[in-house]
PALORO-16904 format. One record per residue: residue number from 1; x, y, z of N, C-alpha, C, O in turn; residue in three letters. Coordinates in pm, whole numbers. Each point is the difference from the previous one (the first is absolute). Example, Ala and Ser with C-alpha at 12.3 -4.5 7.8 and 13.67 -1.06 7.14 Angstrom:
! PALORO-16904
 resi     nX     nY     nZ    caX    caY    caZ     cX     cY     cZ     oX     oY     oZ resn
    1   1319   -569    780    -89    119      0     90    120      0    104     -2     66  ALA
    2   -139    107   -138     82    119      6    -77    109     73     51    111     17  SER
END
This chain:
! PALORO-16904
 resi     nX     nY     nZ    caX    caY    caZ     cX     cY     cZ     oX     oY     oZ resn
    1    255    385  -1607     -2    127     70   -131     70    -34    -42    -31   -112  UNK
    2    -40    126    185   -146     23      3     44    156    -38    100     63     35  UNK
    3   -190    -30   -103     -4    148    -81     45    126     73     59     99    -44  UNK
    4   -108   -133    186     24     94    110    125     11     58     36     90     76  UNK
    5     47   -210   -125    149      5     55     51     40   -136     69    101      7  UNK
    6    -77   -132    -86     46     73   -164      5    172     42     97     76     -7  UNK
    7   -250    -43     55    -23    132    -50     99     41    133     78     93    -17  UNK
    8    -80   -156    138    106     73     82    143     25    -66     55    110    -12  UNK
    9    -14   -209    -21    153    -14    -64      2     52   -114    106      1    -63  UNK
   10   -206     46     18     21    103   -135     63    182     34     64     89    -56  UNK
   11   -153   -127    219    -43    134     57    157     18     72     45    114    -10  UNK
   12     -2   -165     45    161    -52     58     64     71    -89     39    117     -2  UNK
   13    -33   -237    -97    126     63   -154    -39    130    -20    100     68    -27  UNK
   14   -197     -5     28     -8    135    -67     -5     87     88     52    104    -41  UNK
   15    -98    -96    164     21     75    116   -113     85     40    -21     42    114  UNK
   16    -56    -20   -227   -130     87     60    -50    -28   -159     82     -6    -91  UNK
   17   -230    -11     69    -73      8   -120   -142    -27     35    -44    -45    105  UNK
   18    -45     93   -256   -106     52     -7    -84   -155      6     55   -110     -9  UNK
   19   -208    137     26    -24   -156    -24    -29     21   -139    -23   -113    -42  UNK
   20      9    215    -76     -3    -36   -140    135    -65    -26     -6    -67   -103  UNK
   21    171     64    184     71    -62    -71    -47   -126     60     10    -95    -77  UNK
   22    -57     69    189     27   -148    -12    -91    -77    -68     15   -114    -45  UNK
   23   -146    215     40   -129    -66   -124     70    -76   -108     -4   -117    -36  UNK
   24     93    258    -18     42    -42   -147    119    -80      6     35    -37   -113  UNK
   25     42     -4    211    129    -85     18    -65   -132      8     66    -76    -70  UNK
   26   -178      7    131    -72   -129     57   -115     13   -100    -50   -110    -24  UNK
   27      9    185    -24   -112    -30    -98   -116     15     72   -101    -10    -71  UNK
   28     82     30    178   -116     72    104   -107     85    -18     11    118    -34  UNK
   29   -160   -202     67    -75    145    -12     14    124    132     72    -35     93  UNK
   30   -133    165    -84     46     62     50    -58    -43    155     81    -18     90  UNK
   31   -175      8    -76    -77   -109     85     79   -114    101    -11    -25    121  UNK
   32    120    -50   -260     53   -121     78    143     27     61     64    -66     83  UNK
   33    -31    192   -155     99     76    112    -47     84     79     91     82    -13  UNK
   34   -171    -27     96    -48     40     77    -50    -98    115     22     11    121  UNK
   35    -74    -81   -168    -35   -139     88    128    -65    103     -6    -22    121  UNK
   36    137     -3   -230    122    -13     34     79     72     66     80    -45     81  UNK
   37    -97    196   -116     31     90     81    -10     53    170     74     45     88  UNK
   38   -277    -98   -120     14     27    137     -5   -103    106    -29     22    118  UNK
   39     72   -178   -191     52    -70     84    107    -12     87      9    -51    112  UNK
   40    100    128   -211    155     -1     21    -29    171    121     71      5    100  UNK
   41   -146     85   -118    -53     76    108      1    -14    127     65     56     89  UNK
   42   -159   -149    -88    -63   -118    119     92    -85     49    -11    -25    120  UNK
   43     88    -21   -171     64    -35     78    194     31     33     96    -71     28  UNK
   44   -120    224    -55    116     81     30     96    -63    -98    111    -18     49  UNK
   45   -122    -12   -150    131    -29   -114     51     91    -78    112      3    -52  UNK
   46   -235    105     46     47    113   -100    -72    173     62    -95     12     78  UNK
   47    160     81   -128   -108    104     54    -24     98   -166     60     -1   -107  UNK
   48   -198     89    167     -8     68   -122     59    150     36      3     43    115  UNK
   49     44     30   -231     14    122      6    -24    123   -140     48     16   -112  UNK
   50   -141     43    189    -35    115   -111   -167     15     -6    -72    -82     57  UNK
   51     30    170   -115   -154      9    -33    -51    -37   -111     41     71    -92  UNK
   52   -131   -173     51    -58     22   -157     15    114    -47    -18    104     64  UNK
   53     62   -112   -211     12    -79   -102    141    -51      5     34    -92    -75  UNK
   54     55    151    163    162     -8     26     -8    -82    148     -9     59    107  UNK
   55     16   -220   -123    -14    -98     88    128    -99    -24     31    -44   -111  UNK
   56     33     17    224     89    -90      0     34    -53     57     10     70    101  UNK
   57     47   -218    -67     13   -124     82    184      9     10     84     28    -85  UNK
   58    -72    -66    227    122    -12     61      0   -150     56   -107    -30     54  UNK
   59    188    -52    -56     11   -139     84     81     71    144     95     77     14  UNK
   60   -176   -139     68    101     28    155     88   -105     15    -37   -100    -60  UNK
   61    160     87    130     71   -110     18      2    -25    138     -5     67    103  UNK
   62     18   -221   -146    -69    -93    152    117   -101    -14     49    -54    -99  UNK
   63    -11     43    263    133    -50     -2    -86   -196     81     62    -86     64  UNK
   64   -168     84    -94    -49   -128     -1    -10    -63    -99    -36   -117     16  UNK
   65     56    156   -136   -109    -11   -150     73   -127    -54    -44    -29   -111  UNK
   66    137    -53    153     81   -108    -41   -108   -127    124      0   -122     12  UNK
   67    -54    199     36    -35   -131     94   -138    -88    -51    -57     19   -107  UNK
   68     20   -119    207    -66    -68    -81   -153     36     10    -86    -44    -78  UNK
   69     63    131    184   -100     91     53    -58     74   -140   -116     -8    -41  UNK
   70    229     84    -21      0     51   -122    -87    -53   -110    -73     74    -67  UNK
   71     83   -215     49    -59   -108   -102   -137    -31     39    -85    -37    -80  UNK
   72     68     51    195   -123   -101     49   -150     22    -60    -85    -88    -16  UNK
   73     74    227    -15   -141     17    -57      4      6   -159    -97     39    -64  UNK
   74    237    -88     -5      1    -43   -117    -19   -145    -29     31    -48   -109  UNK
   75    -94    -40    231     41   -177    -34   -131    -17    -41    -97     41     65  UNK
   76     91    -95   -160   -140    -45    -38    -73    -75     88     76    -59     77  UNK
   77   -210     32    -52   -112     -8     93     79   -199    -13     10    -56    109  UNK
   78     29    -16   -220     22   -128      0    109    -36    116    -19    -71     99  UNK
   79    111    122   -130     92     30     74     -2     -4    116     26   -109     50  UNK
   80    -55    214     36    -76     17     90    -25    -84     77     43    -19    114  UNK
   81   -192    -90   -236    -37   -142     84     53    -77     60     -9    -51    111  UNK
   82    120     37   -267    126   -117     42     72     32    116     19    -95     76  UNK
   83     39    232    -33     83    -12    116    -74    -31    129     45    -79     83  UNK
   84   -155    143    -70   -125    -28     85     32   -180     63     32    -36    113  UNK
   85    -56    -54   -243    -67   -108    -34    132    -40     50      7    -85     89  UNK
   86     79    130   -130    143   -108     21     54     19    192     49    -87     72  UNK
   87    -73    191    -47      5     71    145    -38   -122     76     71    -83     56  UNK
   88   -229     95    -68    -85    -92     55     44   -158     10     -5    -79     94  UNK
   89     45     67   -211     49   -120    -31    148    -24    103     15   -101     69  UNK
   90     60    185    -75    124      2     87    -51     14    125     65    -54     89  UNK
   91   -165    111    -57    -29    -21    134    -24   -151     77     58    -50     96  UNK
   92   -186     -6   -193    -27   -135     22     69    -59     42    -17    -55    109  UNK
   93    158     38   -205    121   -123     -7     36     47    144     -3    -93     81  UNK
   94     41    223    -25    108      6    123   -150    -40    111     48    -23    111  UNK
   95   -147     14   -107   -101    -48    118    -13   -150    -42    -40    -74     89  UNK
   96     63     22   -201      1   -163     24    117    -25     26     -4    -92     82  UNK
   97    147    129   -110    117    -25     90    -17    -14    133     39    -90     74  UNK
   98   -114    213    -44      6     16    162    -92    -90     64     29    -23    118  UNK
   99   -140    -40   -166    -45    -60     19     49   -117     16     12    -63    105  UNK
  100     21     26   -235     64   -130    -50     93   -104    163    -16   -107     58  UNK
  101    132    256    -49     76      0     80    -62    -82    163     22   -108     56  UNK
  102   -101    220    -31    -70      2    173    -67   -178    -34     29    -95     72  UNK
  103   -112     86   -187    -18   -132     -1     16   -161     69    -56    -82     73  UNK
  104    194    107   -169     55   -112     32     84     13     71     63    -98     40  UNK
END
């Protein structure tokens, strides 16, 4: 699981918090929760509320978030290849069937 789904599901269980708790909950510089933060921003997972120095993170709930859509920009770049690679590969086999077939 990638830091950014941690820090969401931290943000879940607790219901609204600061990014110093989640600094100090993940061991985070203040930097690498902010970074994280305004990923989960970007792409509508969480919202902020309040003004510096009194700042705090809400998770929105998304009645997609079980799907596999959900995962996809967590699969590592290898990954990735392989389904790519194997796709391709499944493609091949059903055009030499069809081939195969008309053939003979």
């Amino acid at each position: 699981m990638t830091t950014k789904r941690k820090i969401l599901q931290y943000i879940r269980k607790n219901q609204k918090v600061s990014p110093k708790e989640i600094a100090d909950h993940f061991e985070l510089s203040r930097q690498g929760v902010h970074k994280h933060l305004k990923s989960l921003l970007e792409k509508d997972k969480a919202y902020k509320v309040g003004k510096p120095p009194k700042v705090f993170y809400i998770a929105k709930k998304e009645k997609s978030e079980d799907t596999i859509d959900s995962y996809v920009s967590d699969i590592p770049k290898e990954v990735e290849n392989f389904i790519e690679a194997y796709s391709n590969f499944a493609t091949w086999c059903n055009i030499y069937v069809i081939l195969r077939v008309h053939i003979t």
